[in-house]
TIVO-672090 format. One record per residue (C-alpha): residue in one letter; x, y, z. Coordinates in steps of 0.001 Angstrom, whole numbers, plus 500000, padded with zeros to 6 digits. Layout:
<node 'A',<X,Y,Z>>
...
// end
This chain:
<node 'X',<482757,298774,803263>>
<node 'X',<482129,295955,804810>>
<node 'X',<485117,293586,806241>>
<node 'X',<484538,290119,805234>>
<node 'X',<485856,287171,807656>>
<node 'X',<487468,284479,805826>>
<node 'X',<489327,281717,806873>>
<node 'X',<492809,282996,806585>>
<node 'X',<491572,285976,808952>>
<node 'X',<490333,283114,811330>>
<node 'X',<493518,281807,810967>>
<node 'X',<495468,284810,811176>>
<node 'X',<497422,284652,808156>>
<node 'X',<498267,287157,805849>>
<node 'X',<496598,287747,802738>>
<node 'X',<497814,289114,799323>>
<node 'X',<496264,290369,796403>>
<node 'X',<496172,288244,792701>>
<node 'X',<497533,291184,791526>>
<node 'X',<500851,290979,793680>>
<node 'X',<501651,287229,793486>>
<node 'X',<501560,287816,789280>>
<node 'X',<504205,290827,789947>>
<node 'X',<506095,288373,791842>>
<node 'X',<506152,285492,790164>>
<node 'X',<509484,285033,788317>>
<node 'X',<511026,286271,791956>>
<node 'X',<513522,283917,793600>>
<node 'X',<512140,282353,796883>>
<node 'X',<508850,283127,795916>>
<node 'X',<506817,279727,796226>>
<node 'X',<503311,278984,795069>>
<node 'X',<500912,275936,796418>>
<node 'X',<498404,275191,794769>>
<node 'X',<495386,273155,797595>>
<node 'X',<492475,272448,794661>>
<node 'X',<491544,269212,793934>>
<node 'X',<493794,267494,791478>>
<node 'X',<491549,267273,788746>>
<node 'X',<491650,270967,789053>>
<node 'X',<495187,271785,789130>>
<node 'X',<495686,269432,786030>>
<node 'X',<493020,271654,784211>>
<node 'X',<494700,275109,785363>>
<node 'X',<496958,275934,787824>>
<node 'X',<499482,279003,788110>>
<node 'X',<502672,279068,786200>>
<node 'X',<505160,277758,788280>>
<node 'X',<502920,276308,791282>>
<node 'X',<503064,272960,792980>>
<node 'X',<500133,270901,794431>>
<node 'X',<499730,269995,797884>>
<node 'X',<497440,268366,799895>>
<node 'X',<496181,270857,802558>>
<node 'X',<496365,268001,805146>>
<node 'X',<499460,265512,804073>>
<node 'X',<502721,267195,802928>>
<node 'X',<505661,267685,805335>>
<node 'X',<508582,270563,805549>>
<node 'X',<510012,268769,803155>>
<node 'X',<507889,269209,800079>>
<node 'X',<507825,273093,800734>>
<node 'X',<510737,275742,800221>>
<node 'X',<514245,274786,801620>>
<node 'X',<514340,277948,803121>>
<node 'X',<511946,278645,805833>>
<node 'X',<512586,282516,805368>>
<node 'X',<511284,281841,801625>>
<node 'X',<507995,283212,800724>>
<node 'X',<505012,280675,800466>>
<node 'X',<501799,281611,799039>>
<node 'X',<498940,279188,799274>>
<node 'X',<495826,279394,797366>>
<node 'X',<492381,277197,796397>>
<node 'X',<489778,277872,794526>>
<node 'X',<488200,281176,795906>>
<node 'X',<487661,282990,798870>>
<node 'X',<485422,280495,800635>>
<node 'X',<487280,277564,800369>>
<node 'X',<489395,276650,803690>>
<node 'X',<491770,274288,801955>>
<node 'X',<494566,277112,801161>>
<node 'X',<494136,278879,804883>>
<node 'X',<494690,275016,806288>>
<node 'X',<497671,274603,804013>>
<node 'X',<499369,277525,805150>>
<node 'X',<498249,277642,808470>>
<node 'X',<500337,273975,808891>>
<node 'X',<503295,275431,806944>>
<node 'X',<503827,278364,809452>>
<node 'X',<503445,276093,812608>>
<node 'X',<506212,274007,810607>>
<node 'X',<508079,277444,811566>>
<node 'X',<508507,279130,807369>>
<node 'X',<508101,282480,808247>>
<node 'X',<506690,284483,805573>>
<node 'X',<503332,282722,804879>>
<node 'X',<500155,283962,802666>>
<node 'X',<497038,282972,801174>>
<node 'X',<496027,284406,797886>>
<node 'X',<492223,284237,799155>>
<node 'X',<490920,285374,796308>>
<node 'X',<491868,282271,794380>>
<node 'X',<492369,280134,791220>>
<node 'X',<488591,281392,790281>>
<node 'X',<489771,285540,790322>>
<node 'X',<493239,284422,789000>>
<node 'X',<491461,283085,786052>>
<node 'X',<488705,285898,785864>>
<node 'X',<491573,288513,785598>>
<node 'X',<493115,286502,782753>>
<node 'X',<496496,286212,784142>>
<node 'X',<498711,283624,782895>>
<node 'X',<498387,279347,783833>>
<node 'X',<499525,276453,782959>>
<node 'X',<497909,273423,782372>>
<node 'X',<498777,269705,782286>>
<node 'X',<496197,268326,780125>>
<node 'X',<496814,268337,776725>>
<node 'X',<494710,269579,774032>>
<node 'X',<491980,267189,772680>>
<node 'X',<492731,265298,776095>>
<node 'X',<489629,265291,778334>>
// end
């Protein structure tokens, strides 16, 4: 098998599977970040996750505790938005930092859960 070098690699960040993050989901200090474009994470994001621009957000807007976990994600594995967002979040000093590299696009493939802000019949 062939090892494919993605972003988050580059970065050196830890990855972690769809699979996990949907196990973990309802877990305290468990955080989710969302880095698609807004138009996306209006349409679907997943249950419970907040947007962030990959290049503006402070300390402030993540977990209040830095030994929290933060999962970033985009759309799929080659978008560099997610590996950016978390990459800045660990040199902000949180300690337990991943990207869900696989993204919104597998997340939705699976059919695990989202949640949406757009209402039906809204376009």
């Amino acid at each position: 098998m062939k090892m494919r070098i993605t972003t988050t690699r580059l970065f050196g960040l830890a990855e972690i599977p769809a699979e996990e993050v949907r196990e973990r989901l309802q877990q305290p200090d468990f955080y989710i970040y969302d880095n698609t474009p807004v138009s996306s994470y209006r349409r679907h994001h997943l249950p419970g996750a907040t947007h962030l621009d990959p290049g503006d957000y402070s300390a402030s807007d993540l977990a209040p505790d830095k030994a929290a976990t933060l999962v970033f994600y985009c759309s799929d594995a080659l978008c560099g938005a997610a590996p950016y967002a978390a990459k800045r979040a660990r040199n902000m000093g949180f300690e337990h930092v991943y990207v869900m590299t696989a993204g919104i696009s597998v997340w939705l493939r699976k059919g695990f859960p989202v949640e949406s802000e757009i209402k039906s019949g809204a376009a």
